[in-house]
mmCIF file as gemmi writes it, N, C-alpha and C atoms, coordinates in Angstrom:
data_model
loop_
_atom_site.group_PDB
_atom_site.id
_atom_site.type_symbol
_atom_site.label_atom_id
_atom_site.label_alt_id
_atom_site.label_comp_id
_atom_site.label_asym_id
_atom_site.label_entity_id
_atom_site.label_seq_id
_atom_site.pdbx_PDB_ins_code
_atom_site.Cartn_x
_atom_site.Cartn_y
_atom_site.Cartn_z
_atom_site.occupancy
_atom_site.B_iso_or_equiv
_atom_site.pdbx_formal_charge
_atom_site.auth_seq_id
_atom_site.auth_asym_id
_atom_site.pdbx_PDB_model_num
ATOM 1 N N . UNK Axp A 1 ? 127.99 38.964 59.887 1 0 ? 1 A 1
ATOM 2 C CA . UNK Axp A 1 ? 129.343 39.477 60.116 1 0 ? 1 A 1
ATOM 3 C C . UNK Axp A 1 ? 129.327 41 60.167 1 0 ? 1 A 1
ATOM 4 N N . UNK Axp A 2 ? 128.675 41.66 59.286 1 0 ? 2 A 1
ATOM 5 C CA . UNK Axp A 2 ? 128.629 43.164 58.841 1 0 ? 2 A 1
ATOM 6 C C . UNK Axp A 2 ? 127.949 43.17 60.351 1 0 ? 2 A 1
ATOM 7 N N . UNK Axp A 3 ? 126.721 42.942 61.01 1 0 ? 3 A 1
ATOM 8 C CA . UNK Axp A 3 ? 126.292 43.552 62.494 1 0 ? 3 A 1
ATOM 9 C C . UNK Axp A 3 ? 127.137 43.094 63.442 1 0 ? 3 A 1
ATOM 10 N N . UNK Axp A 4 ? 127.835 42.213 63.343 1 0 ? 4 A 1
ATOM 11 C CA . UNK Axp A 4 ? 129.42 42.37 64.848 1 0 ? 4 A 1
ATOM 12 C C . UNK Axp A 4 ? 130.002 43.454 64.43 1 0 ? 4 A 1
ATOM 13 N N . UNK Axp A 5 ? 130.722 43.665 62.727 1 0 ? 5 A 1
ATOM 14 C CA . UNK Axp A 5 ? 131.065 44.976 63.337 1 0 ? 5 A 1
ATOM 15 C C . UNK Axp A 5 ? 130.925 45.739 63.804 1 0 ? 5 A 1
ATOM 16 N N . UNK Axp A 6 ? 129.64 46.328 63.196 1 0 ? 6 A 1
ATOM 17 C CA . UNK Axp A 6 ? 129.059 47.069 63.605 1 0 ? 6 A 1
ATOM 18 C C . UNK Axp A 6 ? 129.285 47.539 64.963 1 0 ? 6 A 1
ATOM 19 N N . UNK Axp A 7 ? 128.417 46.518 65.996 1 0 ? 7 A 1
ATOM 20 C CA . UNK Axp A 7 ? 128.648 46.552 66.919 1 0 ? 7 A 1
ATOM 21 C C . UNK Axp A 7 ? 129.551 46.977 67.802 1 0 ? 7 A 1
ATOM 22 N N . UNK Axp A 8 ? 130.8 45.851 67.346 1 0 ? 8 A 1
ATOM 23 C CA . UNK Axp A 8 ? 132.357 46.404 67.844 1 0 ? 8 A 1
ATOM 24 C C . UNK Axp A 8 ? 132.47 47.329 67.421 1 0 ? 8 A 1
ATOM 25 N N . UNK Axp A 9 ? 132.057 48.428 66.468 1 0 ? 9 A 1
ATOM 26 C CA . UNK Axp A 9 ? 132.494 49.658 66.291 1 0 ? 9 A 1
ATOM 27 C C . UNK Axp A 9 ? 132.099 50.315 67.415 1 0 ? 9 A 1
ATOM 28 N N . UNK Axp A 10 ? 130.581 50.112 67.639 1 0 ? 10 A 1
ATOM 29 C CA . UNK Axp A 10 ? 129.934 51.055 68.788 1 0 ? 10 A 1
ATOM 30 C C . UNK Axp A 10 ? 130.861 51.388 69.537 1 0 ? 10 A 1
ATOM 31 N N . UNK Axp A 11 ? 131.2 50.021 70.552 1 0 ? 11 A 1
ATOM 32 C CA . UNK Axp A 11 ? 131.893 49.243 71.929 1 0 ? 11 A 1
ATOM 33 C C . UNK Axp A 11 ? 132.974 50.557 71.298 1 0 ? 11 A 1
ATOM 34 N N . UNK Axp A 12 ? 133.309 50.431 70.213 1 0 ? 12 A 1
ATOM 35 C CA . UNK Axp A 12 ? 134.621 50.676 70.716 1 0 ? 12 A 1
ATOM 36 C C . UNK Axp A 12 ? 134.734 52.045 70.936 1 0 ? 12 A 1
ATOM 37 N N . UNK Axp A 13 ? 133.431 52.795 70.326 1 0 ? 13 A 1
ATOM 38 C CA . UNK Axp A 13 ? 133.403 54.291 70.436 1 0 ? 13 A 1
ATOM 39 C C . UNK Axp A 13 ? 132.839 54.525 71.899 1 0 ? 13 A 1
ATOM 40 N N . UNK Axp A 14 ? 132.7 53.952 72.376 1 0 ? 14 A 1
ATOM 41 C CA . UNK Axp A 14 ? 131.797 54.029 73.632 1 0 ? 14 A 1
ATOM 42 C C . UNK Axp A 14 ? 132.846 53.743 74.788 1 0 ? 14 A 1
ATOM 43 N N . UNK Axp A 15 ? 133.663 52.914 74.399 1 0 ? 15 A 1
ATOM 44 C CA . UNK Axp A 15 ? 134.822 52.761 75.276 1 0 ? 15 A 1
ATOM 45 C C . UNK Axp A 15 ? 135.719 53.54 75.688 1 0 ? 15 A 1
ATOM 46 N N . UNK Axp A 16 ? 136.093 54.377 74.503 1 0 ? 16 A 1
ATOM 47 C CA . UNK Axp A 16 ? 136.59 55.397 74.679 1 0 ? 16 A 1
ATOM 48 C C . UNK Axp A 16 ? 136.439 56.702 75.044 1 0 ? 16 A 1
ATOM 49 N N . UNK Axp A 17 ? 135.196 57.146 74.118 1 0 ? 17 A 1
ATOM 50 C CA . UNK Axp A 17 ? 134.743 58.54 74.767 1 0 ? 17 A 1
ATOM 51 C C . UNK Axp A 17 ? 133.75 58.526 76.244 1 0 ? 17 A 1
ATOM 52 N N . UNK Axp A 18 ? 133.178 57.047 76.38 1 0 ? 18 A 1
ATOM 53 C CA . UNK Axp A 18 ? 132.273 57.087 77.857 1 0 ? 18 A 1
ATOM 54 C C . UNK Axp A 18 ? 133.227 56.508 79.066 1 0 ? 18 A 1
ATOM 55 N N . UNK Axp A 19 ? 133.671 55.312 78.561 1 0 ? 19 A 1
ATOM 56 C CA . UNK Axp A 19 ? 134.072 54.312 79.989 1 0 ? 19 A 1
ATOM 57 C C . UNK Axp A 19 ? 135.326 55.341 80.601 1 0 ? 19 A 1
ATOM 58 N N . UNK Axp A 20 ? 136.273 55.757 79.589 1 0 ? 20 A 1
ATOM 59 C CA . UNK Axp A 20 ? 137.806 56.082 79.677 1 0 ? 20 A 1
ATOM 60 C C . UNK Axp A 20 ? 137.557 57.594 80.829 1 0 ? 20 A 1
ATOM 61 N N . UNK Axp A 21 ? 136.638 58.451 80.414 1 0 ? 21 A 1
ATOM 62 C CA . UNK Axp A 21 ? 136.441 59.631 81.677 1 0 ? 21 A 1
ATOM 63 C C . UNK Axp A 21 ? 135.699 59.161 82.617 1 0 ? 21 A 1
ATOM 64 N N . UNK Axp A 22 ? 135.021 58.342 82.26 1 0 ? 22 A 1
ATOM 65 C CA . UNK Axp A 22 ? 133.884 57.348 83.814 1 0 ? 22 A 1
ATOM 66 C C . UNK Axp A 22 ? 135.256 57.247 84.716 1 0 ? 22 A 1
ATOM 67 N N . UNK Axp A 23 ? 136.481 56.191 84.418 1 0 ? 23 A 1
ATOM 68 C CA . UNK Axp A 23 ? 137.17 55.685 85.081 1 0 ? 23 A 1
ATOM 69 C C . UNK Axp A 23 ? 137.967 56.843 85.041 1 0 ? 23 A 1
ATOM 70 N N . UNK Axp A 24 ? 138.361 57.98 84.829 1 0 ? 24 A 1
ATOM 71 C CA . UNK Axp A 24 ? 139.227 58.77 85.547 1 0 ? 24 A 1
ATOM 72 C C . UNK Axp A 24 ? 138.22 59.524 86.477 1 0 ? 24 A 1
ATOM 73 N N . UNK Axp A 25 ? 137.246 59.831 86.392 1 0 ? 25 A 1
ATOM 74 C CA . UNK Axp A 25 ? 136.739 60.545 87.411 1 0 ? 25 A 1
ATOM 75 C C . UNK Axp A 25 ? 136.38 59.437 88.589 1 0 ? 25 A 1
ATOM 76 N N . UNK Axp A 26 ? 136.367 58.608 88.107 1 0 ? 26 A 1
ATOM 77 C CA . UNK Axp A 26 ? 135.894 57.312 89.701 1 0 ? 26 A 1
ATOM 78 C C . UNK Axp A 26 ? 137.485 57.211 90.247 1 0 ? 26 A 1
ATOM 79 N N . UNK Axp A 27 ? 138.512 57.334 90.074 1 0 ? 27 A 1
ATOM 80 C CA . UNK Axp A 27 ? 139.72 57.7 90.326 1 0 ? 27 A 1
ATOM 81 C C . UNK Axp A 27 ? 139.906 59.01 90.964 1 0 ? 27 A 1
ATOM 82 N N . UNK Axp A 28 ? 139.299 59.994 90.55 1 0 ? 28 A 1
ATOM 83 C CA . UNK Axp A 28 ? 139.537 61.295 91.283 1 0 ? 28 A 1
ATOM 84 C C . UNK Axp A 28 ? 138.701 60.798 92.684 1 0 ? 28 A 1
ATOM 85 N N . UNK Axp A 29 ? 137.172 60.498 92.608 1 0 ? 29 A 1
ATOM 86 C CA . UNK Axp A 29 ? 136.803 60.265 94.042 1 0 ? 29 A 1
ATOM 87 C C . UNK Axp A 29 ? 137.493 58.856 94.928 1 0 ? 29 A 1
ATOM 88 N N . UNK Axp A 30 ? 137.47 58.112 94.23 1 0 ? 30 A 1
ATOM 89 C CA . UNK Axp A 30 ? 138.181 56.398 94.898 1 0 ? 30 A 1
ATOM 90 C C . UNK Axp A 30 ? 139.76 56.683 95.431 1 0 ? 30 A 1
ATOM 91 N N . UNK Axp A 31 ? 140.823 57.269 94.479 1 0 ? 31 A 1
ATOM 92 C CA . UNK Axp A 31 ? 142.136 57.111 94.829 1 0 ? 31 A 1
ATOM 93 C C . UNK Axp A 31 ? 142.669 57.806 96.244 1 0 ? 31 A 1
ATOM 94 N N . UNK Axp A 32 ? 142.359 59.207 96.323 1 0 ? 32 A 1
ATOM 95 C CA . UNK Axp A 32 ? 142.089 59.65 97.659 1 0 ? 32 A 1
ATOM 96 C C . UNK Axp A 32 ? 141.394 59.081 99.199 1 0 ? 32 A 1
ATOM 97 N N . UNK Axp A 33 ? 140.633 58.182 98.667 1 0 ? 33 A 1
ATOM 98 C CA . UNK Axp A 33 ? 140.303 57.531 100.035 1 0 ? 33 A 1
ATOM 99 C C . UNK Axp A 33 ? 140.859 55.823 100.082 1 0 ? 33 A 1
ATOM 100 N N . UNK Axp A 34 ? 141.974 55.966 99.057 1 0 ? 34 A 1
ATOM 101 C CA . UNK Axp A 34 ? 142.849 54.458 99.351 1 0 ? 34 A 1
ATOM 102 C C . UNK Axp A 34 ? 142.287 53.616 98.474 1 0 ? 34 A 1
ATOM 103 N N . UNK Axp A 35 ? 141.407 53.953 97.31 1 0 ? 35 A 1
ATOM 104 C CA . UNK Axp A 35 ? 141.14 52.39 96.793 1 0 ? 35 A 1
ATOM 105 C C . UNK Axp A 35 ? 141.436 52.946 95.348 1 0 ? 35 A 1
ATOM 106 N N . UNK Axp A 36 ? 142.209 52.173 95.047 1 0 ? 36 A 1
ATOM 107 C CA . UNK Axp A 36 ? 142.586 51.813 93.478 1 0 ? 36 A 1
ATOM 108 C C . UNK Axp A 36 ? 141.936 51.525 92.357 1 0 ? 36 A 1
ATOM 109 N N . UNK Axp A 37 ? 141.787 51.712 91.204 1 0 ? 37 A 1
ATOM 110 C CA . UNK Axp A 37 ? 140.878 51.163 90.224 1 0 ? 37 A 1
ATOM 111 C C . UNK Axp A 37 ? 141.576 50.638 89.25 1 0 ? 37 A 1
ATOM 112 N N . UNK Axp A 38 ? 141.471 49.341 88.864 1 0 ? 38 A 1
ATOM 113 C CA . UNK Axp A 38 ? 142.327 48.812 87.774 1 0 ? 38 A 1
ATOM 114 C C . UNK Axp A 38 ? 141.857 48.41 86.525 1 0 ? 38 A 1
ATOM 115 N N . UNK Axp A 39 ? 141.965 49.11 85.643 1 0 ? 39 A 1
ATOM 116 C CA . UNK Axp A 39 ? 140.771 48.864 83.846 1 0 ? 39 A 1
ATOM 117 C C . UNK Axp A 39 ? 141.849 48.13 83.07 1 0 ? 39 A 1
């Protein structure tokens, strides 16, 4: 039990400080040429 948290802690730090600017900057290049990104 203690290593899922764990884990899910990672995910969740990783979610936020990596995925969350991944997907605004794939938005700065994608939205301008018409395609949408939906998280």
């Amino acid at each position: 039990m203690n290593e899922n948290k764990i884990k899910l802690r990672k995910v969740g730090i990783f979610s936020q400080q990596l995925v969350h600017p991944v997907t605004e900057l794939l938005q700065e290049w994608f939205v301008p040429h018409g395609i949408e990104i939906t998280s």
